[in-house]
N, C-alpha and C positions, 0 to 999 in steps of 0.2 A: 622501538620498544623492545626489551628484550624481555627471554620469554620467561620470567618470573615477575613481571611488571603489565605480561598480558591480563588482562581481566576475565578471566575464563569462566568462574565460579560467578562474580557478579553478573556476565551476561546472560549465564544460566537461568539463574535467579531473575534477573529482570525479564527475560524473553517468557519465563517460567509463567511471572505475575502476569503480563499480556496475554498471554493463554488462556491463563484460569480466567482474569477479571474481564476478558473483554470479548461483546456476542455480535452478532450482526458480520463476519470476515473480515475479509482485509480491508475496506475501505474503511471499517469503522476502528480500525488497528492505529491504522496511521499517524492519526492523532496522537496515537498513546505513544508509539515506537517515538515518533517525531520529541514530543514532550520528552521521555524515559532518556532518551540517546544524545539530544541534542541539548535541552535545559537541562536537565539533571546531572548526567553524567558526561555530558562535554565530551562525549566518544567522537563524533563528529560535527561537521559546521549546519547551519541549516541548507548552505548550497549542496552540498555531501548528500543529504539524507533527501532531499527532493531529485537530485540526480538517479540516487537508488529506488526510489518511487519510481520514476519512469521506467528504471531497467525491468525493477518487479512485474509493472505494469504490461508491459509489452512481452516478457517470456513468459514460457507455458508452466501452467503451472497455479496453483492457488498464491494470492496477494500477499496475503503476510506468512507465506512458509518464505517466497523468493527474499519481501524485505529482511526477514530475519537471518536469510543464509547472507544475502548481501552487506546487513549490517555487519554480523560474525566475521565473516574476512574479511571488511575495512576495520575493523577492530583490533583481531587477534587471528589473521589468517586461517587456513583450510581449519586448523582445530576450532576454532571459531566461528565457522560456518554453521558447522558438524552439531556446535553445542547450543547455539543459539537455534537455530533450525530443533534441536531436540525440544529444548526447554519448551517453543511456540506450543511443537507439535502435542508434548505429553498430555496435559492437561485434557486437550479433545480428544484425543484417544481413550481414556478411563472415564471421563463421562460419557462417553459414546458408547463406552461400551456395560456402563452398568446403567444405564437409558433401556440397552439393547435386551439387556437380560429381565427387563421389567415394563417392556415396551407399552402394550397393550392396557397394564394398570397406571404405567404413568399420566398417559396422553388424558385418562381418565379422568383424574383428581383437578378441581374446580381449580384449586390454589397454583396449579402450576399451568392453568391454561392462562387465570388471569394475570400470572407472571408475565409469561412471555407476550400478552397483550402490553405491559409495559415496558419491556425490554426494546419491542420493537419503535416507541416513539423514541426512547434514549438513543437506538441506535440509527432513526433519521437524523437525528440531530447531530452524532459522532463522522457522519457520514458528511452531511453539509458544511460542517464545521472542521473538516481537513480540506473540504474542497474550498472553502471559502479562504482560509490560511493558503493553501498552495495556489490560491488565483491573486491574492493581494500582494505575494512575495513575488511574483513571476515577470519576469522585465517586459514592461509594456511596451511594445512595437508593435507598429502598423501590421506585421504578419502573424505574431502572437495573438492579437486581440480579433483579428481575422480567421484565424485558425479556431480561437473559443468559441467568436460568436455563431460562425458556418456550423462547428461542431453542437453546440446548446441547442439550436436550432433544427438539425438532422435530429437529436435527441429526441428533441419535444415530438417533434411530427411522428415518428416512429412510436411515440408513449401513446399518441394522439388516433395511431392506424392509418395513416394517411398513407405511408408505405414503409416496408417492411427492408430496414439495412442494417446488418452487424455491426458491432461497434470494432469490431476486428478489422473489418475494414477501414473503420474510421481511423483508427489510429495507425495502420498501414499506410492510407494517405496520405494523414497527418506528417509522419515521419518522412515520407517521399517529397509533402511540399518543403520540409524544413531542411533537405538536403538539397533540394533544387537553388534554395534560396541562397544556402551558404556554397553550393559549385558558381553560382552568379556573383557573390559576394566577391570568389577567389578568383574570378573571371578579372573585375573591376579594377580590381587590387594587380592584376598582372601578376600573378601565382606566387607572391610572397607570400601570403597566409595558409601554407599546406602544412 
């Protein structure tokens, strides 16, 4: 791409709309970023953008600031990070901050509690509904479906009080068995696949 072909202004603009329209954080983001980037504007593949989920996922950091800086440079490099990461961020900062200057009478008013009493089933559902797309695209193998269901299961119990484990953890492990599996992989193979 050269750089009068980069899409700076549109990614603005779309990370911008992701900001404003969408509540509930990053996991409820993903679906829209996925949708926005992937079907719409064909900035990158769905393998791309589930690859950037993970990075997101695993660095520190809030969900959809990482995916947006991550789309922004697979898109339109560092300036693209820079502007896609702004557009996410603006949005919640100005309503955050005219929230902040009216706190006390907001929380108040009927109309905006039983909003966000609906806000929050929309965004179970935006949440389940990226998880269910990134589990049905996810190449099924024995260690894959091993790694979900150990993982769904640590989940529930920990929901459940049974005992009490990070999900930082979880996905620490996670990443540890998938690395074991692929140094065994390049074991097999007699080190042609490094």
């Amino acid at each position: 791409m050269t750089k009068q072909n980069k899409p700076y202004l549109p990614l603005f603009l779309s990370f911008l709309k992701i900001g404003a329209f969408t509540f509930g954080g990053g996991y409820a983001m993903i679906s829209i970023i996925e949708n926005e980037v992937v079907s719409e504007k064909k900035w990158l593949t769905h393998d791309e953008m589930m690859d950037i989920t993970v990075v997101a996922e695993s660095s520190p950091g809030p969900l959809a600031i990482n995916t947006a800086t991550f789309v922004g440079y697979k898109t339109a490099g560092v300036p693209g990070s820079a502007i896609a990461t702004a557009g996410v961020i603006l949005p919640s900062l100005v309503i955050i901050y005219i929230i902040a200057m009216f706190l006390e009478n907001f929380l108040a008013i009927k109309w905006v509690e039983s909003a966000f009493g609906g806000i929050q089933a929309a965004v179970a559902f935006l949440i389940f509904g990226a998880g269910w797309k990134m589990f049905s695209k996810m190449k099924k193998k024995a260690l894959s479906l091993t790694v979900f269901g150990v993982s769904l299961l640590v989940m529930f119990l920990v929901k459940l009080g049974v005992f009490s484990f990070s999900s930082i953890y979880l996905i620490l492990i996670s990443a540890f068995i998938g690395l074991v599996a692929y140094g065994i992989s390049v074991i097999r193979k007699g080190g042609d696949d490094q």
